[in-house]
Structures are given as structure tokens and as C-alpha cells.
LUMKOL-527641 format. One record per residue (C-alpha): x, y, z. Coordinates in steps of 0.001 Angstrom, whole numbers, plus 500000, padded with zeros to 6 digits. Each point is the difference from the previous one (the first is absolute). Last residue first. Layout:
BEGIN
XYZ
...
This chain:
BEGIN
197006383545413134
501466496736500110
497048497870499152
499905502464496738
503699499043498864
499202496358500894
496981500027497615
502202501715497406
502832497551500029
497714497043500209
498315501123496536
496551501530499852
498624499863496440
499702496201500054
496698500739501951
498266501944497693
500501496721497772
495733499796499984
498710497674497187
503915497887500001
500425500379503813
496483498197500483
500718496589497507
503292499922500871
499303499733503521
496513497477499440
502776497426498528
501880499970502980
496616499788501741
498827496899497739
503350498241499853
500258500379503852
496132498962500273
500701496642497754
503081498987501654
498488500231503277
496337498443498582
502165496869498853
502541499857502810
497835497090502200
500081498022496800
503390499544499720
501950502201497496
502532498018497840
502147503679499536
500427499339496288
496494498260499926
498636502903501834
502060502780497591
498340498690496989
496659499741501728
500090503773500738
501246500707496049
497263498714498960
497395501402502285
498481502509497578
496361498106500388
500229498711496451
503700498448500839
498068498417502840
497322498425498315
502257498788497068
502020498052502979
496964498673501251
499437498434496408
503844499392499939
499590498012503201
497704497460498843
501345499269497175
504088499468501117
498401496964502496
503478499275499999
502589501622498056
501892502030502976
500891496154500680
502062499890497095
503386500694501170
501783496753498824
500710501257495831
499306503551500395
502401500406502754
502606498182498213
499585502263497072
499861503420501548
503214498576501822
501927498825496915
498729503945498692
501639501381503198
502967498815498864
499731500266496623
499500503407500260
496669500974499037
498714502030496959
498665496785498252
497822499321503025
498465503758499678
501118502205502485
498559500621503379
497847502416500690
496530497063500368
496667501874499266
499481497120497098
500764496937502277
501103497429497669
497795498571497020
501691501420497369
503412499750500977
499611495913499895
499068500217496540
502956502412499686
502292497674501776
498945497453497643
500768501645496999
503780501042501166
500387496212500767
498852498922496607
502125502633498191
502923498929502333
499719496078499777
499905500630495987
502855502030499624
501835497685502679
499490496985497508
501116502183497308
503011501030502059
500863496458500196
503864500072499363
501797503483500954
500573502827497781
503631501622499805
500654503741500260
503988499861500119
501105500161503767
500652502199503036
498670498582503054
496521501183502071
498887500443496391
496671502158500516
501197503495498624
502707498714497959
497586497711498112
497731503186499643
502419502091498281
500568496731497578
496458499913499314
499459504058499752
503267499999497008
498348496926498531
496695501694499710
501724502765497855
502037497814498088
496653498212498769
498404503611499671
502852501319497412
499985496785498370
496074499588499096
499242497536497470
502962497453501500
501003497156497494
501648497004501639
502128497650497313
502885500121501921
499663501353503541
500062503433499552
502937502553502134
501262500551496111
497040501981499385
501257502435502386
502980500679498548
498228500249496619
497696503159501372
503515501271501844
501835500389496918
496728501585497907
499317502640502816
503525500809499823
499894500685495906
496967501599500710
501324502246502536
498624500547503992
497794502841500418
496919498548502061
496564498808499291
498179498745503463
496949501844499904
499079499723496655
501870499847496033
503377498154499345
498882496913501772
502123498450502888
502470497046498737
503291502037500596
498600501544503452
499378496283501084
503590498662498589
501736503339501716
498282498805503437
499928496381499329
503559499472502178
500946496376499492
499396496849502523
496754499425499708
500258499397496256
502720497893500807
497128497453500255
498974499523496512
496900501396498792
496916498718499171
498430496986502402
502731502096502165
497560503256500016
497111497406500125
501160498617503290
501241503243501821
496266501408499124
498961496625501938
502312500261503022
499172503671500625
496352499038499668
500098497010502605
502329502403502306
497415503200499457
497309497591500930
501198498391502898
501003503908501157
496306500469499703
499291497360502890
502730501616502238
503279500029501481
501561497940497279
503276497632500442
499142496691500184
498158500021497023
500306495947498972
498942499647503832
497700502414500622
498370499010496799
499154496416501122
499442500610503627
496994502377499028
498397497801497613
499811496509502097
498933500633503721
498834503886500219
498863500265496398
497887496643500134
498642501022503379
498472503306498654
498738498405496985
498298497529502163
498282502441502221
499184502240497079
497624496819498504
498846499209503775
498864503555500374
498402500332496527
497678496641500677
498630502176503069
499024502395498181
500944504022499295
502933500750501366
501422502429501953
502604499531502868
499688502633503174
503062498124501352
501144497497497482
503698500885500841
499810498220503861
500452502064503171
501949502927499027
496463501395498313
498085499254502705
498173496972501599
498185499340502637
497364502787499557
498042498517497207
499292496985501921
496207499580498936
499079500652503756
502454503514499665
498042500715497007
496534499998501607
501988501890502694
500796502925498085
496643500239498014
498355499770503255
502346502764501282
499263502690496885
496187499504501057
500340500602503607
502320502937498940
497343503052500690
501894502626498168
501109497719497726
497721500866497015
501064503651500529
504035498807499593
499083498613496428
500527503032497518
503000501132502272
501705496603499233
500688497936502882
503718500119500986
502718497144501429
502945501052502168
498904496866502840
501217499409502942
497102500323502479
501776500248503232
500107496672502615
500458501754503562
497637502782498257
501832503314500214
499497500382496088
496946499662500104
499368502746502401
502280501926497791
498290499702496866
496831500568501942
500815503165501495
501791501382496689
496536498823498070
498111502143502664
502678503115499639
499341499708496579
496479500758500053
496772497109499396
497146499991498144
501076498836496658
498666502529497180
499833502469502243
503332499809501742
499365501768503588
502112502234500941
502591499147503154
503289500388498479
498938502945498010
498905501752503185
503526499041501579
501549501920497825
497567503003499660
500320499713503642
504026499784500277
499796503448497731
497592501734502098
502432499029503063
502855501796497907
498142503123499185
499180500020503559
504233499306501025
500712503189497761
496980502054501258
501345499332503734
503583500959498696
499292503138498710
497481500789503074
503247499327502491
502206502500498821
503047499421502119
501164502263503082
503603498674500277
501000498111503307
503637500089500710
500035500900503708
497680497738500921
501274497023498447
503060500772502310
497373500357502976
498476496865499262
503776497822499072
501521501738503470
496551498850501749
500646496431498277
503494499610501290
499445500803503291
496594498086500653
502028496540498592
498618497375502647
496583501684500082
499534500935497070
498509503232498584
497912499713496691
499877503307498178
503925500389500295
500467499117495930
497114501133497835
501604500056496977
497994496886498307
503212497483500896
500212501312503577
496618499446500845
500286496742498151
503130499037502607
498265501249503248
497287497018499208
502359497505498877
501711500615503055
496751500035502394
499547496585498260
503738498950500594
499462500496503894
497302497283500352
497027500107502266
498372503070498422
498745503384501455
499672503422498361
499223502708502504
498385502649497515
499582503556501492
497516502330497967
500435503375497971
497593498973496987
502805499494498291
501619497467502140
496598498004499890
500721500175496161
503444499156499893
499502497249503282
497361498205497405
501487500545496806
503550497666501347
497498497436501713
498347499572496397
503421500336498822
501043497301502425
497110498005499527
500561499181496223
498560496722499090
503604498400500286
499724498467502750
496334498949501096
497086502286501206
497577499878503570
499000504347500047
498509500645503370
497211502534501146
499644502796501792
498623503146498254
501476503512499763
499813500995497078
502944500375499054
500560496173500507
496787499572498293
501306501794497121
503349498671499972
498241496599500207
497577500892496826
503051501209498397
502213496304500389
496613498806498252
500140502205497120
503752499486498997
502111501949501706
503713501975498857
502351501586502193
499795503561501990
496011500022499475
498661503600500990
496023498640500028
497204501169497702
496891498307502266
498858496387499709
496549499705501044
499278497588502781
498091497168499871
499588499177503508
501608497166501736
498962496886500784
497341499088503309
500190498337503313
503678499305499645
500687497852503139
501832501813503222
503671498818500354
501713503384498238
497256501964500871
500106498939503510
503770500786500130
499532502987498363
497115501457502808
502308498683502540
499139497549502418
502508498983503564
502129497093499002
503403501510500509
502510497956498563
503518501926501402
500986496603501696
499047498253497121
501992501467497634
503296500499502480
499853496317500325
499977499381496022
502355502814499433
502826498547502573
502184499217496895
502548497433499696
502400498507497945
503386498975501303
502711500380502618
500359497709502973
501051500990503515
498825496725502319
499535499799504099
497881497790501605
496740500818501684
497518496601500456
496699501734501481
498279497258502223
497252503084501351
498105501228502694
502096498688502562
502559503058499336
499229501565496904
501918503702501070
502571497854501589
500858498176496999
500030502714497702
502163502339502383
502656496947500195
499872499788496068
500766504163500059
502553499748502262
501448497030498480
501746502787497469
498612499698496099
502090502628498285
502409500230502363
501592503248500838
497620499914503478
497582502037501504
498179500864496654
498377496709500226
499103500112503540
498166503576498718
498731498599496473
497836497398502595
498721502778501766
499014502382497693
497818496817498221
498031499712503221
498763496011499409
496007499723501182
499368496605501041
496749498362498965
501439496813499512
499725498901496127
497909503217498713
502652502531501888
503112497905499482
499027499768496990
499822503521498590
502811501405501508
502308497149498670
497828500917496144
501437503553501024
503673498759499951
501283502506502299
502314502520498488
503802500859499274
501551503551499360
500955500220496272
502048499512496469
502058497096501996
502957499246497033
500728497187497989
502680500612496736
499461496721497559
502999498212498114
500636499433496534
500237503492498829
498516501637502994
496209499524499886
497960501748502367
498143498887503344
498670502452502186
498146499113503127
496598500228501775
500212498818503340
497245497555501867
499908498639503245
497725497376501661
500034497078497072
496660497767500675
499675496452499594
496194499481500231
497491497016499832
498731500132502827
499582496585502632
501726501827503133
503478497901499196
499651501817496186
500260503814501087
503994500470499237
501381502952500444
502984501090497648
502864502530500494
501487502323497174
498423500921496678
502136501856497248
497538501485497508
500048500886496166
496231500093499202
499570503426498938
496918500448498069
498601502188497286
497866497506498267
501598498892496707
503623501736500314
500284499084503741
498568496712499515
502594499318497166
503014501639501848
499800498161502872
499632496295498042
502864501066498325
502232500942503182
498787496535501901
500829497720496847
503786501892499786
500225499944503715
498948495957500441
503097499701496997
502411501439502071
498962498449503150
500814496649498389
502846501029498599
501360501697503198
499125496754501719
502207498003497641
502721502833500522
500605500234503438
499693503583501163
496429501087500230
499553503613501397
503247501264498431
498935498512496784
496428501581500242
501830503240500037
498975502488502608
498839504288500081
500063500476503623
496797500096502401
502045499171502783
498364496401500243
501808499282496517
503684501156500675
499312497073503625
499058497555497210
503348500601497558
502054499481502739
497995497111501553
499760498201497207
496232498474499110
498058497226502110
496578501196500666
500462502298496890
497813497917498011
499385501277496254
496404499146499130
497955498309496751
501664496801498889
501376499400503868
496453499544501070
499171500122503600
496732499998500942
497700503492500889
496159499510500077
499104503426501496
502186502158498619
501045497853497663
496137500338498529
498804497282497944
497814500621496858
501641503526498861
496342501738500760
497812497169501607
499797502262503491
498746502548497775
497343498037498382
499019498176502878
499354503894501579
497631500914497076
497735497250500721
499756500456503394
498709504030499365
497635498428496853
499108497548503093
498926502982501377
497679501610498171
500978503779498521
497341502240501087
């Protein structure tokens, strides 16, 4: 039998249902409730009829009408949201108030209730009484607890009926009389609209505490689970995982039991097989819920699977007989073994699926749907493993117990290793081979970034790169000999006749001009010689003068003669020395690195390379050390692990994460590239079968 402070317990809870009661606790709020204490006569005495009446008629002066206004907008929506949730009509007018406080309890009780209509007229509100009035019950109530005196409801509505007023004194007077001595009751007289709902009092007054086999099973303490039961072939109207068929099963069954579940985890089509299959077996469901829009939802997926009608509500019984009996009337006789052997072709399907998800990798130990687990438990870590690096497939067996792989890891984060990546400082993962070969690149690489480098940038000013130095230095150079040889109209004649003229009569590049032509042009071009100059090899002279002056036009930002400015020796000699120390530097950079070479660089990010060679040197300390853990770890297949941790500057507390995401990420490729059964089954396909 159900104890009783389980009984005590469940009557706090329904007394605490909307916090404080109005009906018991009432105080004036103007927010909240329309007073009609005080409204216009004419448009009071249409009300008490029971006649359809504007709130403007009720409320004349404008400031209050605005006020009330807005109190009617809140009051309408707050209405319509409880009655859409939870089925209930709170729209009330209350009339008369009795006040319990002089006698030491804490009540202020309105006597009369009547519900009302209240709908929106473009922007005004049309009142009307939509019943016959009735005793506050929660008035009934305490009057009963507080003095023992029993009010006769038929009574009171009598005085009240004797009179056109809502609230006459008649029914204050009878009040007073009927308390007497007994009680300090202060009756006044008030006709407020608002919120309010006599469900609470009506709850408890219908709480019956005598024992009912539910009501102990409901209370009673589980004294053992549930059976294993075994799942039978069920008529499923929408789909059900394995667990949602175990309840239908039960539920069939049956057995009593409850089923605790969030949003979203499918109850309703859980509830939705349920009353299908009970219905089927040719039993009554009541379905119960404490919001309307759950019954709605309910009623709705009947009527999206074709079964409209099936569920019968109790606010829209009409409608969903018609919807039954039409659905009905159109029923087709369909062959239900095809489709049974379609959706069990399907479900074999999903297994084979899922079976390849779950097999064991026997090289590795472990199935896909394990590596997917961990990948995404990591992954939901409130500080994820970031890392994209992989361990080879030769090494992943080595680090299937990573104690080994994280000593390694940490002996290198003690040594620093970890602080730096490659944006940090351009000696990252540097290779040399003694100390005395660190200081000797050290100095070359600070001699380039304070003396060489601002030297040619400045006579080149207008290069992008290292190699466009060197096309300058040799453009200026070629230019040099050619006027060393030739005069300098040379570059301003057409050579294309003079080139053809000079070419020899036999090869690739012999053409059909005349002798006596070929002769004219072979003088004309002698002519372009500097006196006393003697060129072995005309027809490739002219040749390279024709690319030297295309060239000029290609890199003069203004148009000019080809011309060769003073000290291009000297910057000859900077550049070959400059190009040879960038190589020496090249040589000893980071050897896994993608970027281009230092010669390939812009000179922009080249000035940078430079700079950062120059001051960022503290990546060279104690260099020895860490290379020999560094050779450790590249042997181990972790190379491209400790790559990403000094990109990512990994504390020490992230070591094993980063380590078991690279290691399980790895581990996928590793098991989908023995046994790709698994790529075989595309997201199209699996949703095709889940929908069978």
C-alpha cells in the first residue's frame, strides 16, 4: 500500500503547481487583469446581459483604455499558451473577495468565478460571459479547514442570481452571516479579469487516497528487473531500432514497467508502435500526457504513416472519427509478405554493415567502430587532440602499448623540442653536424641579413626574387659586352631581316632569301661594329641582342635605350657570394621543410627568412641533445607527430592525447585499407535500407 507521506507528498506538489494561486493568494496587479470595478455604465450593464462587448465601451478614457489594452493582449497570450500546452482554459472574470488575514491566515480569496471570451478585434478586444458563474472551490475549501463552516454553494449562486448585478451585497451579507462570530472575514466587492484556473483545488478535492494495485506499483520499489524477453515478428507502422522493439514487446506483452528517455531518442514512434500493435491485437489504449502538443505530435505521425483516426482526441473526437472512418473507406488489401521480405533483405543488409564495422582487424586488434568510438571520444575532450599527423602502418604495432612512444615524447619536450615550430624561428629541425658548424652558419646567416641583403636590394630595387637578381646582373652583363662591340643604335634597329640574313645556308634555320640580299644585309650588319671590333659569330651576336633588348622591355619600368649602370662588377660579385651563402645556409635547414628553397622566395618573405635566422637562435640551443632524441623518434615513425606538437606547442599534459589521436587516426587507415568492405556501403544506400 502506498505510504502516506508519498499521499502528503503528492499534495505539496499540486498545491506548488503555478507557484501562487490567485485563487487563493489574489493582489491586484494592473500588468496582469482588466478591472471592471470602475468601467462605463452603458457598455457594463451590455456586459452583465451576456452580450458580445468592446473593451472600449467598457473603459472609456483613453489612458485607462491603454492600459487595459495592453493587460488584454498579455492576458489573451498567456490563455492561449496554457491552453495549447496543457489543455486549459484560464480566461476567468472573478467578482467579490474575502479576506482571511484579521484571523491570522494567510488567504485572500475571490468568491465567484465566470469563464469569459476574449477575442481580438482589430485593435480592440470583444468580452463576453461564455457561462453560468461558480463558487471559487479554494473559498469552499477554506472556510471549511480555517473555521469549520460548511458554505452551501446552491445557496450563495441563489442571492447571486437574485439580482442583475454581478456581485449584489446579498451575497457579501449571506457571507457574513453564515461566519458570524466564528470568523473576521473582510468581504469587499472587486470584478477583475485575468488568469485563473480552479485545477489545483479541483485536484485535490478529487485526491482519493484509498490503494490501488497501480498506484502501489507505481510507488512500490522495484524488487527485481525485467525478464529477458524474446522479441517476436511484430507489425511495425514506423521504424525501431532494437531497444524501441524490446519495449513494444514488453508492452505487448503485457508487463508494467516505465521507459525514462530524452527528446529526440524517439518515444513518439516507440509510443506510435505501441498503441498500433495493442490496437491490433483488438485492445483499448487511453493515451495520457500533461501537454496537449504531445497528443498532437502523436495524432500527427498517425496521420503521416496513413493511419489517420487511429488515435482519437479528446478535444478534436469529431474530426479524427471523420479522418478513421474516411481512412476506412479507402483501405486497399496490400501484400504484406512482399514487403516483409523487402524490409528482411534490408535488415540483412544493415548487419553485414554493421558486421564489418565491428570485425576485428587481425593484424591490429581492434574494428572500426572501436577507432570511430575513440576518435570521437577524443574529440569531445574539453581540450581535443588537434593533431592531422600519421604513424606509418609498419610502426602502428610498436605503439600499441604507447608508454614507450610517450617517454620518447616527453624526453624531447624536457630538451625543448616542443617549443618551437616551424613559424617559430627558421632553424627549426636545423642539421648540422658540430658545434663549430653552428657558429660558422650563424655568422653567415647574420652577414647576409645585415650587410649582403641590403646591398642588392637596393642597387636591384626592382626584383621579386633571388633569381630575378641574377637574371638583372646577367641582363646587365650580356648588355655590356654587346656595347663593348657594337654601337648603341644597334638596339634601336629591327635585327629580324639582319638575323635571317646572317643565318647559315644549311640547318634548322636556312631560309629562301637571295644571295645578292643575303650579301646587303651581311654588310649592313657589319656596319652596327664598333671600329676595329671583329665578331666570329654574327648571326648569334644579333641573335642575343634581339633576347637582350626583349628583355630590357620586359623589366624597364620606363622606356629607355639598354644602358648598364656603374658597379655591376661589384654587384656581380656581392650576388655570386650571396647566392653561395644561401645555399650553405640551405643545406643545413630543416630537410622535411615544404617550403621553397631560400633562392625561390620572394624577397619579402626572404628579408624575413633572414631576419629570423639572424636573432631567432634559441631553437639552436642544446641542438645535440635533441637531435639524438629526435633520431629516436623519426625511427619510431613519430616524425611527423613531433612536427605537428611543435606547430601546435603541445604542453605536456596533451602528449599521450596527441599521441592516441595520431595513433587511432592512423589505426583507421591502417584497418579500412586490409578490409575496405566497409567503403562499399555509401550513405545513400544505408539510408535506402533504414527506410525499408
Amino acid at each position: 500500500m502506498a505510504a502516506l507521506e508519498n499521499w502528503t507528498k503528492w499534495q505539496e506538489e499540486i498545491r506548488a503547481i503555478g507557484v501562487t494561486n490567485p485563487l487563493t493568494n489574489f493582489e491586484v496587479n494592473s500588468f496582469g487583469q482588466i478591472d471592471l470595478e470602475r468601467s462605463h455604465p452603458g457598455g457594463f450593464s451590455q456586459f452583465v446581459t451576456g452580450r458580445q462587448t468592446l473593451l472600449s465601451n467598457l473603459v472609456r478614457d483613453p489612458l485607462a483604455f491603454s492600459r487595459a489594452l495592453s493587460a488584454a493582449r498579455r492576458i489573451k497570450n498567456k490563455s492561449d499558451r496554457i491552453a495549447s500546452n496543457f489543455g486549459i482554459e484560464t480566461l476567468h472574470l472573478v467578482g467579490g473577495l474575502a479576506n482571511f488575514e484579521a484571523d491570522g491566515f494567510d488567504f485572500n480569496i475571490p468568491i465567484l468565478l465566470w469563464p469569459i471570451s476574449l477575442v481580438r478585434k482589430a485593435d480592440d478586444y470583444e468580452l463576453a460571459l461564455d457561462g453560468e458563474p461558480r463558487v471559487n472551490p479554494a473559498l469552499v475549501e477554506a472556510l471549511d479547514s480555517c473555521y469549520g463552516i460548511k458554505l452551501n454553494e446552491a445557496d450563495l449562486l441563489a442571492r447571486q442570481n437574485e439580482s442583475s448585478d454581478l456581485v449584489p451585497v446579498t451575497v457579501l451579507n449571506y457571507l457574513a452571516n453564515l461566519s458570524g462570530t466564528t470568523a473576521n472575514l473582510d468581504l469587499k466587492r472587486i470584478l477583475v479579469i485575468s488568469n485563473f484556473t480552479t485545477i489545483v483545488s479541483e485536484l485535490l478535492s478529487d485526491f482519493d487516497k484509498r490503494s490501488t494495485p497501480l498506484l502501489d506499483a507505481l510507488v512500490g520499489e522495484a524488487t527485481e528487473g525485467l525478464a529477458d524477453i524474446d522479441i517476436p515478428e511484430l507489425n511495425l507502422v514506423v521504424d525501431a531500432d532494437a531497444t524501441q522493439m524490446r519495449i513494444v514487446s514488453r508492452a505487448l506483452a503485457g508487463q508494467s514497467f516505465a521507459v525514462e528517455t530524452l527528446p529526440g531518442c524517439g518515444y513518439t514512434q516507440t509510443v506510435v508502435n505501441v498503441i498500433a500493435g495493442l490496437v491490433h491485437d483488438a485492445k483499448r489504449v487511453l493515451v495520457v500526457a500533461p501537454r496537449r502538443q504531445t497528443l498532437n505530435e502523436i495524432a500527427d505521425r498517425f496521420s503521416a504513416i496513413g493511419l489517420a483516426g487511429l488515435a482519437v482526441r479528446a478535444d478534436s473526437t469529431w474530426v479524427d472519427i471523420v479522418a478513421g472512418i474516411s481512412r476506412n473507406e479507402k483501405a486497399q488489401p496490400d501484400n504484406v509478405d512482399s514487403v516483409r521480405n523487402e524490409r528482411i533483405a534490408a535488415e540483412k543488409e544493415i548487419d553485414k554493415y554493421f558486421d564489418a564495422l565491428n570485425s576485428t582487424d587481425p593484424e591490429l586488434g581492434v574494428s572500426i567502430a572501436r577507432v570511430l568510438r575513440e576518435l570521437s571520444t577524443l574529440s569531445a575532450l574539453a581540450r581535443p587532440a588537434l593533431t592531422s599527423a600519421r604513424i606509418p602502418r609498419e610502426k602502428l604495432l610498436e605503439h600499441v602499448d604507447r608508454n614507450t612512444a610517450l617517454e620518447l615524447l616527453n624526453q624531447a619536450f624536457d630538451l625543448g623540442e616542443f617549443k618551437f615550430g616551424p613559424q617559430d624561428s627558421a632553424w627549426y629541425q636545423a642539421v648540422f653536424e658540430s658545434p663549430a658548424e653552428v657558429e660558422q652558419i650563424l655568422g653567415v646567416a647574420k652577414n647576409l641579413h645585415l650587410e649582403l641583403y641590403p646591398k642588392l636590394a637596393s642597387q636591384l630595387r626592382e626584383a621579386v626574387t633571388v633569381e630575378d637578381w641574377g637574371t638583372y646582373l646577367r641582363l646587365f652583363v650580356g648588355i655590356r659586352d654587346t656595347l663593348d662591340r657594337f654601337v648603341a643604335d644597334v638596339f634601336d634597329r629591327p635585327l629580324t631581316e639582319l638575323i635571317a640574313a646572317t643565318a647559315p645556308r644549311k640547318g634548322a634555320e636556312r631560309n629562301q632569301m637571295s644571295g645578292g640580299n643575303r650579301r646587303r644585309l651581311k654588310k649592313l650588319a657589319k656596319e652596327y661594329l664598333r671600329a676595329g671590333m671583329h665578331v666570329a659569330d654574327m648571326h648569334a651576336a644579333l641573335k642575343d641582342i634581339q633576347q637582350q633588348r626583349e628583355q630590357w622591355q620586359l623589366y624597364s619600368a620606363i622606356p629607355s635605350a639598354p644602358q648598364v649602370p656603374t658597379g655591376i662588377n661589384e654587384a656581380l660579385i656581392s650576388y655570386q657570394a650571396f647566392v653561395e651563402d644561401l645555399e650553405s645556409i640551405q643545406h643545413h635547414l630543416d630537410p622535411e621543410s615544404e617550403e621553397p628553397a631560400l633562392i625561390k622566395l620572394p624577397l619579402n618573405a626572404l628579408q624575413l627568412k633572414l631576419r629570423s635566422l639572424a636573432n631567432d637562435t634559441d631553437a639552436l640551443a642544446n641542438l645535440g641533445d635533441r637531435t639524438l632524441v629526435m633520431s629516436k623518434i623519426r625511427e619510431a615513425g613519430l616524425g611527423a607527430l613531433a612536427r605537428d606538437l611543435g606547430k601546435l606547442h603541445t604542453s605536456r599534459e596533451q602528449l599521450a592525447l596527441e599521441l592516441d589521436q595520431a595513433w587511432w587516426q592512423s589505426a583507421l587507415e591502417s584497418v579500412v585499407a586490409r578490409d575496405g568492405s566497409v567503403l562499399g556501403y555509401t550513405a545513400h544506400q544505408i539510408a535506402a535500407n533504414e527506410l525499408r
